[in-house]
C-alpha positions as a Markdown table, in Angstrom:
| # | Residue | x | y | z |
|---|---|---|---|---|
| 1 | Unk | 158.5 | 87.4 | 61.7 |
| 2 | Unk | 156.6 | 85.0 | 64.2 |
| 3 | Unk | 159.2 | 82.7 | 62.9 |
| 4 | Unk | 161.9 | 84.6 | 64.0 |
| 5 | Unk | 160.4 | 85.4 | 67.4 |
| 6 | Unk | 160.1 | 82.0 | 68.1 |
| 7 | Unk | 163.9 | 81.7 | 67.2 |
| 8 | Unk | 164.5 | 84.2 | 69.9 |
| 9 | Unk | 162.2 | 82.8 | 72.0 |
| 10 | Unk | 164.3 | 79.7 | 72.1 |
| 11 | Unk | 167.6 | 81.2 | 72.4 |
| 12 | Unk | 166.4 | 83.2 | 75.4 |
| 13 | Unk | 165.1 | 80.2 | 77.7 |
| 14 | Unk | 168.9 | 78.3 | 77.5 |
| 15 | Unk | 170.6 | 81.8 | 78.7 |
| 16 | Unk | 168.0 | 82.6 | 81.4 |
| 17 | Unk | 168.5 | 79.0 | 82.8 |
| 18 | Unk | 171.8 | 80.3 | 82.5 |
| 19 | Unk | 171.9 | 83.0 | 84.2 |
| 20 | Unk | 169.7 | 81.8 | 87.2 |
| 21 | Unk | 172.5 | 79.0 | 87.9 |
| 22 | Unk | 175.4 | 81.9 | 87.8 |
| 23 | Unk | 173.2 | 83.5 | 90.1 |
| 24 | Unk | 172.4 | 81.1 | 92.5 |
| 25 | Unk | 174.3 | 81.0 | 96.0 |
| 26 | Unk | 177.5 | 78.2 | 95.7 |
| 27 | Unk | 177.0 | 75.5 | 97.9 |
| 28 | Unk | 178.3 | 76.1 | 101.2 |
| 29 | Unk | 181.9 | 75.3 | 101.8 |
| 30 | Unk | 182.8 | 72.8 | 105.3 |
| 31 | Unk | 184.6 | 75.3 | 107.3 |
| 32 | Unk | 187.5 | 74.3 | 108.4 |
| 33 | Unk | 188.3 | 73.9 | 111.9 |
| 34 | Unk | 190.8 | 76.4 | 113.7 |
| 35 | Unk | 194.0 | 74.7 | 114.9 |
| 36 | Unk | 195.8 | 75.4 | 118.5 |
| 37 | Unk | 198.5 | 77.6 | 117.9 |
| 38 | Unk | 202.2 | 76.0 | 118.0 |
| 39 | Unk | 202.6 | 76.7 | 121.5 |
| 40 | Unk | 199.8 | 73.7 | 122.4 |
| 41 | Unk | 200.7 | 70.5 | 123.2 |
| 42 | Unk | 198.9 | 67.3 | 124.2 |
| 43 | Unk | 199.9 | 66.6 | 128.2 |
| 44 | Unk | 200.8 | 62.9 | 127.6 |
| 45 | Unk | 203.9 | 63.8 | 124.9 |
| 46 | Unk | 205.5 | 66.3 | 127.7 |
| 47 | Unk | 204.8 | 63.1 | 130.3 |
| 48 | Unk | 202.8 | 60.3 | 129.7 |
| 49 | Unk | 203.0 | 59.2 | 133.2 |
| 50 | Unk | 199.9 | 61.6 | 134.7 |
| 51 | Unk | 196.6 | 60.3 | 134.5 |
| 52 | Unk | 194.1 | 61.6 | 132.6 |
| 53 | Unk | 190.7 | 61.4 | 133.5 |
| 54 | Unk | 188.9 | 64.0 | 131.3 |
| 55 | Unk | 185.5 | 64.3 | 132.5 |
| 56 | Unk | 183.9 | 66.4 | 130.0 |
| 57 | Unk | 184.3 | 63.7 | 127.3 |
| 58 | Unk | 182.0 | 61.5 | 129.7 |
| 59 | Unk | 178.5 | 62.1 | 131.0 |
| 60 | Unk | 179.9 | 62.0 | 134.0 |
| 61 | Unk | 179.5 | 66.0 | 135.0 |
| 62 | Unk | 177.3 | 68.4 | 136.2 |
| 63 | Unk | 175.6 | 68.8 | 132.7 |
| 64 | Unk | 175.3 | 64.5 | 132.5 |
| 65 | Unk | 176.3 | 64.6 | 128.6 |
| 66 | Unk | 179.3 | 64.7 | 126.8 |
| 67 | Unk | 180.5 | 68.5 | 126.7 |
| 68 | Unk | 180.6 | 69.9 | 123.5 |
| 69 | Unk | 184.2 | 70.4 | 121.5 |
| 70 | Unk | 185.7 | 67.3 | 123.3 |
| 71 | Unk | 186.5 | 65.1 | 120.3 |
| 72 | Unk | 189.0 | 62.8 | 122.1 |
| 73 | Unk | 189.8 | 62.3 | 126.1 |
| 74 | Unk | 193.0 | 64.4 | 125.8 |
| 75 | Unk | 194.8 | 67.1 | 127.9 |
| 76 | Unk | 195.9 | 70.2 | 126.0 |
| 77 | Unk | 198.0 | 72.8 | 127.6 |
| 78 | Unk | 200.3 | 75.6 | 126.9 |
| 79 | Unk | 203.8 | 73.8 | 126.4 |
| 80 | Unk | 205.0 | 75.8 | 129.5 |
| 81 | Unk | 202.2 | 75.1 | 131.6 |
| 82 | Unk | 202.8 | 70.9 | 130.5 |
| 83 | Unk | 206.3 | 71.0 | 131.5 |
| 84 | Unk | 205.8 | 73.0 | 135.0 |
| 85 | Unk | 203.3 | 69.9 | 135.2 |
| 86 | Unk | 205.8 | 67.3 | 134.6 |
| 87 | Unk | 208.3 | 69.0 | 137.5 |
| 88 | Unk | 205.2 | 68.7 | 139.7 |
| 89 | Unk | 204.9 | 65.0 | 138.3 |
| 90 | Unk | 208.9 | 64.3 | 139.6 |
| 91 | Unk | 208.1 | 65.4 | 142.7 |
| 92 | Unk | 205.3 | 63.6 | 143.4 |
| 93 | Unk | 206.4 | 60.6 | 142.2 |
| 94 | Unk | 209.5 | 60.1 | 144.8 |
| 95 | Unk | 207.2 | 60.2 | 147.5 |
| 96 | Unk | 204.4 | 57.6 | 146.2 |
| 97 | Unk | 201.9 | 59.9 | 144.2 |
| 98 | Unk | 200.7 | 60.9 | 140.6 |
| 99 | Unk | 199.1 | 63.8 | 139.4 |
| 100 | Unk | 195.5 | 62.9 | 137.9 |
| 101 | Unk | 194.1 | 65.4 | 135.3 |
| 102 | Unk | 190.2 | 66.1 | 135.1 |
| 103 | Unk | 190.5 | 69.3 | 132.7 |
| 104 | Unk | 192.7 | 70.9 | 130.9 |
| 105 | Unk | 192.3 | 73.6 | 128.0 |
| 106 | Unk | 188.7 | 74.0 | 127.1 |
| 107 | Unk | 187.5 | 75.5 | 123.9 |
| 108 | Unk | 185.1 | 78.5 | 124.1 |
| 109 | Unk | 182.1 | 76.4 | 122.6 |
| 110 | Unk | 182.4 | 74.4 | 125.4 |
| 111 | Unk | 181.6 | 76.9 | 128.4 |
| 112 | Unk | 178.9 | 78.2 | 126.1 |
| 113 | Unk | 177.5 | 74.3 | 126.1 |
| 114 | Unk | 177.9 | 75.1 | 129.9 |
| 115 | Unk | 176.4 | 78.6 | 129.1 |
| 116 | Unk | 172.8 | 76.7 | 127.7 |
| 117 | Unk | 172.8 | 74.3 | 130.2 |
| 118 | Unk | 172.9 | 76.7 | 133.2 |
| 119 | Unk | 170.1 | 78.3 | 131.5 |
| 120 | Unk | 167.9 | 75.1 | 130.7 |
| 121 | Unk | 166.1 | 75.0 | 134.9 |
| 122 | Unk | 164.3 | 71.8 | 134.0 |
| 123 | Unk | 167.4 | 69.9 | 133.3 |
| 124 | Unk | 168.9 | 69.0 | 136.9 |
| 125 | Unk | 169.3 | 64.8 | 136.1 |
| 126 | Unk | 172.8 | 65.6 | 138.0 |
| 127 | Unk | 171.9 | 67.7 | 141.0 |
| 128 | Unk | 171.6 | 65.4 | 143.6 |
| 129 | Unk | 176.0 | 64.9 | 142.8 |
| 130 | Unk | 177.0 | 67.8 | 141.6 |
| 131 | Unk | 175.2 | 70.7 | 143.3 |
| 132 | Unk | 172.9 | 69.1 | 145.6 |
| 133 | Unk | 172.1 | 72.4 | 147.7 |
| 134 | Unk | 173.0 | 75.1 | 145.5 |
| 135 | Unk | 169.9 | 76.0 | 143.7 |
| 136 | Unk | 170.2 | 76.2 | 139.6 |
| 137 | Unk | 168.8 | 79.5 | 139.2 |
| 138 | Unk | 172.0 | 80.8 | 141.1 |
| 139 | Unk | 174.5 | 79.2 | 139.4 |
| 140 | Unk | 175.6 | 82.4 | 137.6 |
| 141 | Unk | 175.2 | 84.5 | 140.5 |
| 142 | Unk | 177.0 | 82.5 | 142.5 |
| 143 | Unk | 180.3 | 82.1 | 140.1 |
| 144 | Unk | 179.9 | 78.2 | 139.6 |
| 145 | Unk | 178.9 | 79.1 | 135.8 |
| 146 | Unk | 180.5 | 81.7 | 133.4 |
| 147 | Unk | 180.5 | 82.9 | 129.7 |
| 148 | Unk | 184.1 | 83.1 | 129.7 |
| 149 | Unk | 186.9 | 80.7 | 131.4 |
| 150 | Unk | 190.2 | 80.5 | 132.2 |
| 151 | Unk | 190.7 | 77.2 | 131.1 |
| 152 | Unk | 190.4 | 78.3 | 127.3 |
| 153 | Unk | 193.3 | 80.5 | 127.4 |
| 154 | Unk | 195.6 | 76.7 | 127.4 |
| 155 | Unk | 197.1 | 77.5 | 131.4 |
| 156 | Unk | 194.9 | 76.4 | 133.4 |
| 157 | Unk | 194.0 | 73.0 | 134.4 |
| 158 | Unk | 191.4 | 70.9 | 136.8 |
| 159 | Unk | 193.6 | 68.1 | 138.8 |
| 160 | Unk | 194.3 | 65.9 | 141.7 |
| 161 | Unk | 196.4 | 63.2 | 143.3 |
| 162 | Unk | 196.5 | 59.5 | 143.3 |
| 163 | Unk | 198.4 | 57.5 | 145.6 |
| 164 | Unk | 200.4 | 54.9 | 143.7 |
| 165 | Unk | 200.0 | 52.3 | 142.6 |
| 166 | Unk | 196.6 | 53.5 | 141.4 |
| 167 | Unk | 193.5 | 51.3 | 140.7 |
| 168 | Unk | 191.5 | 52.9 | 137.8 |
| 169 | Unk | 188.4 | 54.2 | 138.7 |
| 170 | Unk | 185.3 | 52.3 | 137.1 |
| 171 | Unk | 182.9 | 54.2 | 134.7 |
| 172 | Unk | 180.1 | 56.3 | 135.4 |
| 173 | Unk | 177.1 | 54.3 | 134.4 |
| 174 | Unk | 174.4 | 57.3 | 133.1 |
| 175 | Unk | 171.0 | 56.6 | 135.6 |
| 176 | Unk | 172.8 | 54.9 | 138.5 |
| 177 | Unk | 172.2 | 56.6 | 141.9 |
| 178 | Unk | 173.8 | 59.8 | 142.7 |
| 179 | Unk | 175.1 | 60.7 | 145.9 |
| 180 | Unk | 176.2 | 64.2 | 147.2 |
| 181 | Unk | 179.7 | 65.2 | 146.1 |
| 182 | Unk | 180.8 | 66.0 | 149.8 |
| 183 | Unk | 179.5 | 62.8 | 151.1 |
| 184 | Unk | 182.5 | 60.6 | 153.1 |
| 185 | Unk | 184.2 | 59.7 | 150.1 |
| 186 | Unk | 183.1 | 56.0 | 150.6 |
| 187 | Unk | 180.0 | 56.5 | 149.9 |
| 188 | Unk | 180.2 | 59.3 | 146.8 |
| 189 | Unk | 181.3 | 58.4 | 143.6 |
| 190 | Unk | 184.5 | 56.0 | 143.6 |
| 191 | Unk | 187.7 | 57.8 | 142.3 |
| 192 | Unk | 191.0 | 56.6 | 142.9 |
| 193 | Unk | 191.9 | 60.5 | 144.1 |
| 194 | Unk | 193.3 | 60.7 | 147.5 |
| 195 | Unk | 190.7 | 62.3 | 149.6 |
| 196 | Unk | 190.0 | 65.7 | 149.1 |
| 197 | Unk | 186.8 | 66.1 | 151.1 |
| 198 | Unk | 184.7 | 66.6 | 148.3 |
| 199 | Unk | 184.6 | 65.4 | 144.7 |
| 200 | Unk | 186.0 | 67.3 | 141.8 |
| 201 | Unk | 183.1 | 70.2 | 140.6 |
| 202 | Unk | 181.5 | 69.8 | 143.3 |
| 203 | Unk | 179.6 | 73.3 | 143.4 |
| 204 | Unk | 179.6 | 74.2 | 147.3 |
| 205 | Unk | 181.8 | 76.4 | 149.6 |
| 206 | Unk | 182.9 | 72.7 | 151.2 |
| 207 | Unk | 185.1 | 72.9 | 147.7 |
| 208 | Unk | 186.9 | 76.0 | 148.9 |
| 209 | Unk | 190.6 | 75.0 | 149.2 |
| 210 | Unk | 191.3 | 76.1 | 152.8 |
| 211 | Unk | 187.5 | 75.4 | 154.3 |
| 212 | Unk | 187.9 | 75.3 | 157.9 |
| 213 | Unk | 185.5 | 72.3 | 158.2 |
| 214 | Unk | 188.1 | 70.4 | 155.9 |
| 215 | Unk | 190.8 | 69.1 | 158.6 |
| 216 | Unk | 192.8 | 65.9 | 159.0 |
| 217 | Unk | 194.0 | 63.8 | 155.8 |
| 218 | Unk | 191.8 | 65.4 | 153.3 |
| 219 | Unk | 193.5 | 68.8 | 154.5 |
| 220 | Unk | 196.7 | 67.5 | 154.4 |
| 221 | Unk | 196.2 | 66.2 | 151.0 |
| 222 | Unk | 194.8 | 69.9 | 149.7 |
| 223 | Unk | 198.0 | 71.4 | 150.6 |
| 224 | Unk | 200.0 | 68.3 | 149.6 |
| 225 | Unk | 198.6 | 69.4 | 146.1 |
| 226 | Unk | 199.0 | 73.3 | 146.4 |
| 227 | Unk | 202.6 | 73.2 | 147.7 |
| 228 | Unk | 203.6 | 71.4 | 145.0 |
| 229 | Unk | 201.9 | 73.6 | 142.1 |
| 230 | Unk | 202.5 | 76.5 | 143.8 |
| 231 | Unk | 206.3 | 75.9 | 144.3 |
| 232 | Unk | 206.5 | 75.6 | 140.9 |
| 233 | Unk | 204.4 | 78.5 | 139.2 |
| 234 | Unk | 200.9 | 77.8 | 139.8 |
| 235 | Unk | 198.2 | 79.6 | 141.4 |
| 236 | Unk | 195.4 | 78.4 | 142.6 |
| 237 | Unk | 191.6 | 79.3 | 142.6 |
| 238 | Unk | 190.3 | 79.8 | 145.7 |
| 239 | Unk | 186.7 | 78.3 | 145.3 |
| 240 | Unk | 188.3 | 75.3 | 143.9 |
| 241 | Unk | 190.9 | 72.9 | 145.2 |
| 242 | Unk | 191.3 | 71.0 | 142.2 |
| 243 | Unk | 191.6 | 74.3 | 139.6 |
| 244 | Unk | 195.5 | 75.5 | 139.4 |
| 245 | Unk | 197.3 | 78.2 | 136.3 |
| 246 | Unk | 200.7 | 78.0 | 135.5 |
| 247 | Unk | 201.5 | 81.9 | 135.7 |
| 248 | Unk | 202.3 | 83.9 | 133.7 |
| 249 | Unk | 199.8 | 82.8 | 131.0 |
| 250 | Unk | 201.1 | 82.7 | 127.2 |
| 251 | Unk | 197.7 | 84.0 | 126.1 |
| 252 | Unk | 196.4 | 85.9 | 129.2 |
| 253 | Unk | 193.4 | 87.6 | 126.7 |
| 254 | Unk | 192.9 | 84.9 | 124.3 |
| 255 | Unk | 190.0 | 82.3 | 124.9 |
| 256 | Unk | 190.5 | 79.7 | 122.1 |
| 257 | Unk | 187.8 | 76.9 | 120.2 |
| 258 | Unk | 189.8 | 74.8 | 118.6 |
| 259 | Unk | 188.4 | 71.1 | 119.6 |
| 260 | Unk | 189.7 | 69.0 | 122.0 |
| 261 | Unk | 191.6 | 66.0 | 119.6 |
| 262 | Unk | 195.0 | 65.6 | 118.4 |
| 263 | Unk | 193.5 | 66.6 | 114.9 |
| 264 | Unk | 193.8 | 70.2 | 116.2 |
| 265 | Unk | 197.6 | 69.5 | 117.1 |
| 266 | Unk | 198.8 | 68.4 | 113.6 |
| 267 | Unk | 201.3 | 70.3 | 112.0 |
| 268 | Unk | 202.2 | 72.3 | 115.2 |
């Protein structure tokens, strides 16, 4: 009998082990990454002749790091926002100018890398550029920061002009000296955008597309910009000369987070 308990004993220790790996979780599986829908298409393959400048993929922006979900320095729109863009682009380009994109579509997990950083009040390393008299605690309040943008719905788009021929603006060197975005543009950080009395995301009513206290050139060269878009579809946010959507919107509801790279283009 003991010898046959044994036997038991021995058959029962292979099965348990068994059973504890059938039971055991499966290893986790990468998850693969959403693509854009087919109606997405990377700027440069509607016209490759406007600049692109995307400043999230840099450290130069009001957060100082690279923003999350922006794998490659690309500008991703709606196909009918990208081909009011290239009409503008014409335009523009018989009387000396370029278009010059900062921003384009924006995946959700970017604004909620936005989101954090709003929220983290000891990191202001790009104040003294970006919102030099706005204070951090009010950047919700005030509208400069929200948990939901336009820009991921693939319409809407951050952008300037560049008188030709253009001379490429040098890179942002992370620790150099920051100087007030509505400083004479001189003296803020070089960009070879016309003058538009302030730099781009610069988070102060000065950035307000019809300011009174913008006059002159850098007035002239606001509504240079709107009456182009604007002839053409676009329509303009208020609180920010450079932020223009094509109208009407493919995906007025949807806010997408597929990354920023051409990866998420493939196949469309």
């Amino acid at each position: 009998m003991p010898r046959f308990t044994a036997a038991l004993r021995a058959l029962a220790l292979p099965f348990a082990a068994l059973l504890a790996v059938s039971a055991s979780p499966a290893p986790a599986q990468a998850r693969a990454e959403s693509k854009a829908p087919k109606e997405f298409v990377a700027l440069n393959d509607v016209d490759p002749t406007i600049l692109q400048e995307i400043r999230y993929y840099t450290p130069h922006n009001f957060t100082g790091h690279r923003v999350d979900g922006y794998r490659e320095p690309l500008c991703i729109l709606t196909r009918p926002a990208a081909e009011a863009l290239h009409q503008a682009q014409r335009s523009l380009l018989k009387r000396g100018y370029t278009l010059k994109v900062y921003d384009c579509y924006r995946p959700q997990r970017a604004v909620n890398d936005f989101v954090e950083w709003a929220k983290d009040l000891d990191d202001q390393a790009m104040k003294a550029e970006f919102y030099p008299d706005v204070d951090k605690t009010r950047l919700f309040e005030d509208g400069y920061i929200a948990e939901k943008s336009g820009h991921s719905r693939g319409s809407t788009m951050d952008l300037t002009i560049v008188k030709l021929p253009a001379v490429p603006t040098r890179p942002y060197e992370p620790g150099e000296k920051l100087v007030p975005c509505y400083a004479p543009k001189d003296e803020r950080f070089p960009d070879n955008s016309v003058d538009m009395g302030t730099g781009y995301d610069c988070f102060d009513t000065l950035s307000h597309t019809l300011d009174p206290r913008i006059q002159g050139a850098q007035r002239a060269n606001r509504l240079l910009l709107k009456d182009t878009l604007e002839g053409l579809g676009f329509v303009n946010l208020a609180e920010e000369w450079w932020h223009y959507t094509y109208k009407p919107e493919l995906f007025p509801d949807t806010y997408f987070d597929f990354p920023v790279s051409h990866k998420s283009l493939r196949g469309n």
